[in-house]
C-alpha positions in Angstrom: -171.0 -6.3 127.3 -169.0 -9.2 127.7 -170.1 -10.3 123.9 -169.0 -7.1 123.2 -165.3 -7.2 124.4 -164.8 -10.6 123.5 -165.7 -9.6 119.8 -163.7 -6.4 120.6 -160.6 -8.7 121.7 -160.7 -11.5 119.1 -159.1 -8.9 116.3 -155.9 -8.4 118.3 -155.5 -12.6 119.5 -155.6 -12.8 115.5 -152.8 -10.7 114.9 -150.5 -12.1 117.5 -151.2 -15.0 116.3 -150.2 -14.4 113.2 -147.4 -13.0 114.5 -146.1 -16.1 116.0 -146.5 -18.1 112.8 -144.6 -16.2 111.1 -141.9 -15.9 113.4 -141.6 -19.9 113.6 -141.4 -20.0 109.9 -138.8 -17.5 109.7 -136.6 -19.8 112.2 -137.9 -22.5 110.3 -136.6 -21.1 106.8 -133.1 -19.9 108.7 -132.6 -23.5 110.2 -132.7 -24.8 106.6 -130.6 -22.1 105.1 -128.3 -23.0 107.7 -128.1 -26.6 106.9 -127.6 -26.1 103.1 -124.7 -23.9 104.4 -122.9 -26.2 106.3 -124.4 -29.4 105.1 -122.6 -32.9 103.7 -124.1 -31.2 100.4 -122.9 -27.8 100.5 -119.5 -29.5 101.6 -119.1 -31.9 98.5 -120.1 -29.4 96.3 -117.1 -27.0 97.9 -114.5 -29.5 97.6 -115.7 -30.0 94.0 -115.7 -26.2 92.9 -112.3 -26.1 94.9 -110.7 -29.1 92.8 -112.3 -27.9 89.2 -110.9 -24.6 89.5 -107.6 -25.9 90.9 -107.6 -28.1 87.6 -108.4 -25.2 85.3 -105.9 -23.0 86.5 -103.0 -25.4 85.8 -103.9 -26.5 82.0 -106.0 -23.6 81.4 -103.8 -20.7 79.3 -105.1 -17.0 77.7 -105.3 -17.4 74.4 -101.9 -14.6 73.3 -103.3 -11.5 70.9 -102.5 -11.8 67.3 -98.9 -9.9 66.6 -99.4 -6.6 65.1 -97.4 -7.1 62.2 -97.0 -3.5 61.4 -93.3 -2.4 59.8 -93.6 1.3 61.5 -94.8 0.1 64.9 -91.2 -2.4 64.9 -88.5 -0.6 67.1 -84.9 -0.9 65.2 -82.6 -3.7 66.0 -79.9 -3.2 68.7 -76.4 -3.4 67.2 -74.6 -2.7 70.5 -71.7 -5.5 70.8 -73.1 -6.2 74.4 -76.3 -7.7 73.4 -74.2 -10.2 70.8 -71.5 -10.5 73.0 -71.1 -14.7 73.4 -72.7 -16.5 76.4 -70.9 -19.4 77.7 -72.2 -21.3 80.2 -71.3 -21.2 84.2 -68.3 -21.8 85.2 -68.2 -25.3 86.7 -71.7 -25.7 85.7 -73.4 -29.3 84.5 -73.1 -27.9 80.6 -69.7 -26.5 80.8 -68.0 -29.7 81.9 -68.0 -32.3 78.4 -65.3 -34.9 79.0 -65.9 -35.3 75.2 -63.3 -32.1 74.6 -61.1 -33.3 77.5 -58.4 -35.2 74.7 -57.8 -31.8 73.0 -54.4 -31.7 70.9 -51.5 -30.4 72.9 -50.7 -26.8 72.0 -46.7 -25.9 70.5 -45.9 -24.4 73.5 -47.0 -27.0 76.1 -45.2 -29.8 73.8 -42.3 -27.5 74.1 -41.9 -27.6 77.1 -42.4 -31.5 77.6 -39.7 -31.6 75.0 -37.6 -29.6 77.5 -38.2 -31.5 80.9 -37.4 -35.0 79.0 -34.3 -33.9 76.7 -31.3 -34.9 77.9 -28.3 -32.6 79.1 -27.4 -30.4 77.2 -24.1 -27.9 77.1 -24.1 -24.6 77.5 -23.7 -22.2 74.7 -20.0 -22.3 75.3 -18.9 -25.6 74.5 -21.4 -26.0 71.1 -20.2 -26.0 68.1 -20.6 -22.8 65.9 -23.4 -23.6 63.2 -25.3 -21.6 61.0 -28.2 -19.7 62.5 -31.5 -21.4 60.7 -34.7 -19.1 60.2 -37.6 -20.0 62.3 -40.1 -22.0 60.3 -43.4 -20.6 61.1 -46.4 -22.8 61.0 -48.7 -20.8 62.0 -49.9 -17.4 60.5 -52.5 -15.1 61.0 -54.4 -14.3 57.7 -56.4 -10.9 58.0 -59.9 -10.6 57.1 -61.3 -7.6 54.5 -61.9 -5.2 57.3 -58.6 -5.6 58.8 -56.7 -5.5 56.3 -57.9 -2.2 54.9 -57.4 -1.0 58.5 -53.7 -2.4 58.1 -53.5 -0.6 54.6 -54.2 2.9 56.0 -52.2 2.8 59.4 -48.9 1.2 57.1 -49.6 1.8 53.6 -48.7 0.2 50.4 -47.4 2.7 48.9 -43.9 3.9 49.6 -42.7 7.2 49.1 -39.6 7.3 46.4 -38.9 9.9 43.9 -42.2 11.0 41.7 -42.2 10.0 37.8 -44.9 11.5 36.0 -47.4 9.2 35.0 -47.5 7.3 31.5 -50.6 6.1 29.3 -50.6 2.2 30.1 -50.0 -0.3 27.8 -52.8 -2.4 27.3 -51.2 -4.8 24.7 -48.6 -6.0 27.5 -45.4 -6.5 24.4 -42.0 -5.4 24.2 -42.0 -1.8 23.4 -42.0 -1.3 19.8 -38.7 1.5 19.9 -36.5 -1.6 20.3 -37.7 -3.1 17.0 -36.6 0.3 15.4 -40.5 1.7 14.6 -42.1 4.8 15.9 -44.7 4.6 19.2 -48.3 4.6 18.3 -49.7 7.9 18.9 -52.4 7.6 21.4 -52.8 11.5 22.3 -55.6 14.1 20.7 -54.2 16.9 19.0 -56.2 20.0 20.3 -54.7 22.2 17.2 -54.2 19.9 14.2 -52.1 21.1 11.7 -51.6 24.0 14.0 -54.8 26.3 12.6 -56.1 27.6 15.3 -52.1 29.0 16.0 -52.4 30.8 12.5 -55.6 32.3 12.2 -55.4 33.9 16.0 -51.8 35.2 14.5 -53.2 36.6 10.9 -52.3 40.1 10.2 -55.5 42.2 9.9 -55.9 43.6 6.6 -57.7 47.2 6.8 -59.8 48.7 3.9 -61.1 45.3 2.7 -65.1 44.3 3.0 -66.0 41.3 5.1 -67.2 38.4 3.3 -70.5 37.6 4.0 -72.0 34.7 5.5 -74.2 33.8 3.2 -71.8 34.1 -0.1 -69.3 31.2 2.0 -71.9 29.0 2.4 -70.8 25.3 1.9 -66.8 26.7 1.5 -65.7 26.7 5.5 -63.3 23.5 6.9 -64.8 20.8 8.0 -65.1 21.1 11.9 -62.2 18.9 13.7 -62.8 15.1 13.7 -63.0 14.2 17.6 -60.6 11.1 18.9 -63.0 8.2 19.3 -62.8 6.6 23.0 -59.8 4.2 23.7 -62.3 1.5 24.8 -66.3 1.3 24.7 -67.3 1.2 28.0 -70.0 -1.2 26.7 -67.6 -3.8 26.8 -65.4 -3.4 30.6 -67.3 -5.5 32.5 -68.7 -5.0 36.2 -66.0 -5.0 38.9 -67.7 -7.3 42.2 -66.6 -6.9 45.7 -63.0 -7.6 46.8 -61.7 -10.2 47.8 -64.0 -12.5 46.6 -65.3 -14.6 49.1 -63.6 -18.3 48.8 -66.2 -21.1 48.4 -64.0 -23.7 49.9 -64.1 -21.8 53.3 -68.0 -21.5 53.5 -68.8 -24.2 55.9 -66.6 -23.8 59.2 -65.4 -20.0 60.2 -62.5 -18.9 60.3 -60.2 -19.2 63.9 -58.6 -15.9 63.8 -61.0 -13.2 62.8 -61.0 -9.6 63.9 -63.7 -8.7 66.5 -65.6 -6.5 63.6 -66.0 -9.6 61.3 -67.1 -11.7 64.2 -69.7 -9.0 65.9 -71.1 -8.8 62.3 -71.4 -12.7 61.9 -73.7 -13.1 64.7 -75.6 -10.0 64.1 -76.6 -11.6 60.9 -77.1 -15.1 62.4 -79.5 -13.5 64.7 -81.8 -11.6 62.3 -81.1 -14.6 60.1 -83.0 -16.9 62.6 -85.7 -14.3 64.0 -87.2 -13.5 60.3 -87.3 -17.3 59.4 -88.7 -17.8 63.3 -91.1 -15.0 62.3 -92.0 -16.2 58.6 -92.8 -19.9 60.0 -95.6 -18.0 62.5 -96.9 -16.2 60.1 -97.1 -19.2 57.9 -98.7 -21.1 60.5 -101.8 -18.5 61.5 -102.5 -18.2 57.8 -102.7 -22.0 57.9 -105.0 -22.3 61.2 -107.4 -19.2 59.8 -107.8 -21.3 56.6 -108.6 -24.0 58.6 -110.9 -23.0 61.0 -112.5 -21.1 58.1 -113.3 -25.1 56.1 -114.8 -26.1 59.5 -117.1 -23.5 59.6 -118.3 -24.1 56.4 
C-alpha cells in the first residue's frame, strides 16, 4: 500500500517541480532583460542613437519635388502697385545709415538760404535803385515722359480753337507756289464726269418712233470706259512708322530722376519678371544638366 501511494505521489512532486524550474528561469530570463535595459550597454548605445539622430536632423534636408513646369497650372502675375511698391530699409536701421552718402551736394534752396544768413545788409526796397526786372533763369526743368505727356495733351490740348479753313491737298514738293511764277497749279483732283458725258447723255431728249440699236450690231463701237487716276503715291514705298518718341540711346544706362509714377511702376514690373524668368531658365538649365549627369554615371 505504501508502494502504492508513493508511486501514486511521485507524478505530482514531478510537476511541482517542474514548476519551480521554470519559475526560476523565468526570473532568471527577467533579471537579464532587465540588465540589458538599464545596462552600461544599453546606456552607450542610447547616448549614441540620441547623438546620430541629433546629427541627422541638422544637415539632413528633404530632397524638394521637381517644379511642375506646366504654363496652365501658373497663376497670373500680380500687377497691383502695392506688391512693386519700393522697400527701403528701417528707419535708423544698420543698412539705412551709409556715411558714404553723408557729403551729398547742397540743394538750391538750402544754399539760398546760407546765401542769405551770410550777405551783408541790405536796404529795403525803398532806398534801391530802380533796375530792370530780369527773368528767372531756370536751371532746372521737368521733362515729361511718353505717358505723361499724352496725359498733358488731352487735359490742355495742342490744338487751339481759331476760325476753321477748309482743308487743302498738301504739298509734298515743299517750293514756292507756282501762281507767283505766273503758271497754272497742277491739277491733282479726279474728274468724276470728264468732258461732262455723263451730264449730257442723262439730259438727251428721247426720240420716240425710232428702233433701239441692238447690242450685238455696236459691238466694238462704245467709248472706252473712263481711265481711273492712278494713286498719288505707292504705298509700297512709305515706309513703317515706329513708336514715338523714339527711345534715346544716350539715356539707356541710368533712369531718369523725374518720371511719372506709371513709367516707374512699369519699370520694376518689368525688372521683376525680367529677373524671375532668367532665375527660372538658369534652374531649368541646371536639372537638365544634373539628369544628364546622373544619367553617364549610371551607365
Amino acid at each position: 500500500m505504501q508502494t502504492m501511494s508513493q508511486q501514486l505521489q511521485l507524478p505530482g512532486h514531478s510537476a511541482a517541480g517542474s514548476r519551480t524550474e521554470s519559475r526560476a528561469t523565468s526570473s532568471s530570463l527577467r533579471l537579464s532583460s532587465l540588465q540589458r535595459k538599464f545596462g552600461f550597454d544599453a546606456k552607450t548605445a542610447f547616448v549614441a542613437a540620441q547623438n546620430l539622430g541629433k546629427t541627422r536632423s541638422e544637415t539632413f534636408r528633404l530632397t524638394p519635388p521637381p517644379p511642375d513646369d506646366d504654363i496652365w497650372k501658373r497663376p497670373a502675375p500680380d500687377f497691383r502697385p502695392q506688391v512693386y511698391a519700393p522697400k527701403p530699409p528701417k528707419r535708423n536701421s544698420r543698412d539705412a545709415m551709409q556715411p558714404w552718402r553723408y557729403d551729398r551736394p547742397v540743394d538750391e534752396d538750402e544754399a539760398r538760404d546760407e546765401d542769405a544768413t551770410d550777405s551783408s545788409l541790405k536796404l529795403p526796397r525803398i532806398l534801391q535803385a530802380a533796375r530792370p526786372q530780369e527773368p528767372v533763369f531756370h536751371t532746372r526743368f521737368h521733362v515729361p515722359d511718353p505717358f505723361e505727356a499724352n496725359v498733358i495733351f488731352v487735359k490742355e490740348g495742342m490744338f487751339k480753337p481759331a476760325q476753321y479753313s477748309n482743308p487743302k491737298p498738301h504739298d509734298h514738293r515743299g517750293l514756292v507756289p507756282i501762281r507767283t511764277w505766273g503758271l497754272p497749279e497742277f491739277d491733282t483732283k479726279e474728274d468724276r464726269d470728264p468732258f461732262d458725258i455723263h451730264f449730257r447723255t442723262n439730259r438727251l431728249d428721247i426720240i420716240h418712233g425710232l428702233e433701239t440699236v441692238p447690242m450685238r450690231d455696236t459691238s466694238g463701237q462704245q467709248m472706252v470706259p473712263v481711265l481711273k487716276q492712278p494713286p498719288k503715291w505707292e504705298s509700297r514705298l512709305i515706309l513703317p512708322t515706329s513708336a514715338f518718341p523714339n527711345r534715346g540711346k544716350e539715356y539707356t544706362r541710368y533712369r531718369r530722376q523725374w518720371r511719372c509714377p506709371h513709367s516707374a511702376l512699369m519699370d520694376r514690373i518689368e525688372e521683376t519678371l525680367q529677373t524671375q524668368w532668367a532665375k527660372e531658365k538658369m534652374e531649368r538649365e541646371l536639372r537638365a544638366r544634373n539628369s544628364s549627369c546622373s544619367q553617364l554615371t549610371r551607365q
